[in-house]
C-alpha positions as CSV (number, residue, x, y, z in Angstrom):
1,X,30.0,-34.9,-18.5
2,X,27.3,-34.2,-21.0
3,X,26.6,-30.1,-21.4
4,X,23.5,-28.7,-20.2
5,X,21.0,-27.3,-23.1
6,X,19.3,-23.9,-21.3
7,X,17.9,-21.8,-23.1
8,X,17.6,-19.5,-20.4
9,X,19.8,-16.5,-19.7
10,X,19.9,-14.4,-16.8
11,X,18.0,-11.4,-18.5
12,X,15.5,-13.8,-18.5
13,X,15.3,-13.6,-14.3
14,X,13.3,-10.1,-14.3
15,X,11.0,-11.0,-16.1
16,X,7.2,-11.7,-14.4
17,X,6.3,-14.7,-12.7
18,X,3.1,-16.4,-14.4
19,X,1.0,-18.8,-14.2
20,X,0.3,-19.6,-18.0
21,X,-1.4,-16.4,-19.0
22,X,-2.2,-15.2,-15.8
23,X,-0.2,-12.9,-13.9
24,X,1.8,-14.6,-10.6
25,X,0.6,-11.8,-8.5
26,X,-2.9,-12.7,-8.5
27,X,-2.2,-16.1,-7.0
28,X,-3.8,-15.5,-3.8
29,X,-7.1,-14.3,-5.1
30,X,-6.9,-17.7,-7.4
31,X,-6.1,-19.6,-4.4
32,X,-9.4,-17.6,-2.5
33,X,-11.6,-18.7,-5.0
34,X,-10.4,-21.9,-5.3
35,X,-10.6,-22.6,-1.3
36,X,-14.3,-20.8,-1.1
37,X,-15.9,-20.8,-4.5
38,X,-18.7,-18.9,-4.6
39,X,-19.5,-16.1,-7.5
40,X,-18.4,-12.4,-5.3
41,X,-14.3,-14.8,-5.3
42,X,-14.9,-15.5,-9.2
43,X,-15.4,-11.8,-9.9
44,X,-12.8,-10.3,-7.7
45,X,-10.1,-12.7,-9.3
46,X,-11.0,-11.9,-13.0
47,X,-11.2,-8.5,-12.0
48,X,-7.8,-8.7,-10.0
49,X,-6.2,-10.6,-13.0
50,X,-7.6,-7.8,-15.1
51,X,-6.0,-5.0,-13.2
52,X,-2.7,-6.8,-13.5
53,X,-3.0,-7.8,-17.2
54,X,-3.6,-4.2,-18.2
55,X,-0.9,-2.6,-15.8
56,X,1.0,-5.0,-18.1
57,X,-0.7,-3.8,-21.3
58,X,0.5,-0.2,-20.7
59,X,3.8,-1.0,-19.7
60,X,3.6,-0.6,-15.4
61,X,5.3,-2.5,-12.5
62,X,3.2,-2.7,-9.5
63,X,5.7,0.1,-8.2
64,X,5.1,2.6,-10.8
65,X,1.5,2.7,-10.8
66,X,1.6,3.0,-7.1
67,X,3.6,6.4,-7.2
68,X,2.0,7.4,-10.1
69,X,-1.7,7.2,-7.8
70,X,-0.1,9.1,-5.3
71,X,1.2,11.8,-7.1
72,X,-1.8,12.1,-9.1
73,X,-4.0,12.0,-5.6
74,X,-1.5,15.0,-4.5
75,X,-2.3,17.2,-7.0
76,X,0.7,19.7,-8.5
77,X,0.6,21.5,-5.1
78,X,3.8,19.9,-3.0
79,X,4.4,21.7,0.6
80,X,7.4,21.9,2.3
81,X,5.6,22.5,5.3
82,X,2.3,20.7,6.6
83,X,-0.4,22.1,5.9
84,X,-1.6,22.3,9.6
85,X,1.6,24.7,10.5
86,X,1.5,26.4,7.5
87,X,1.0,30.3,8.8
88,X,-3.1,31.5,8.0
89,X,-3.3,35.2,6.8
């Protein structure tokens, strides 16, 4: 039985799906587009593939940059309590 040559290891399975150079993630605007092709579907998939191509760039999953949004749409302020039971001097 001849030996398989891969050159794939299982590190290798985190890593992002793509597309050639464009992020997997940004398939279903591509697909958009491609089904109704008309400028407004052009624009928002370059600028979706954009988005993802520099949350690549700086080193974000989709994950991160989702809590790091919310924490900075929080503020430094974090409650324990809501703010509609809080007690009003």
């Amino acid at each position: 039985m001849a030996r398989l040559n891969v050159r794939a290891h299982w590190r290798d399975s985190v890593r992002p799906a793509r597309f050639f150079v464009i992020d997997a993630r940004s398939a279903l605007p591509c697909l958009l587009f491609l089904v109704h092709i008309r400028w407004w579907t052009f624009w928002s998939f370059l600028a979706i593939a954009v988005f993802f191509a520099l949350l690549e760039r700086l080193g974000f999953t989709i994950t991160v940059f989702a809590r790091l949004s919310r924490s900075l749409l929080a503020g430094p302020r974090k409650l324990c309590r809501p703010w509609w039971r809080e007690d009003k001097l």
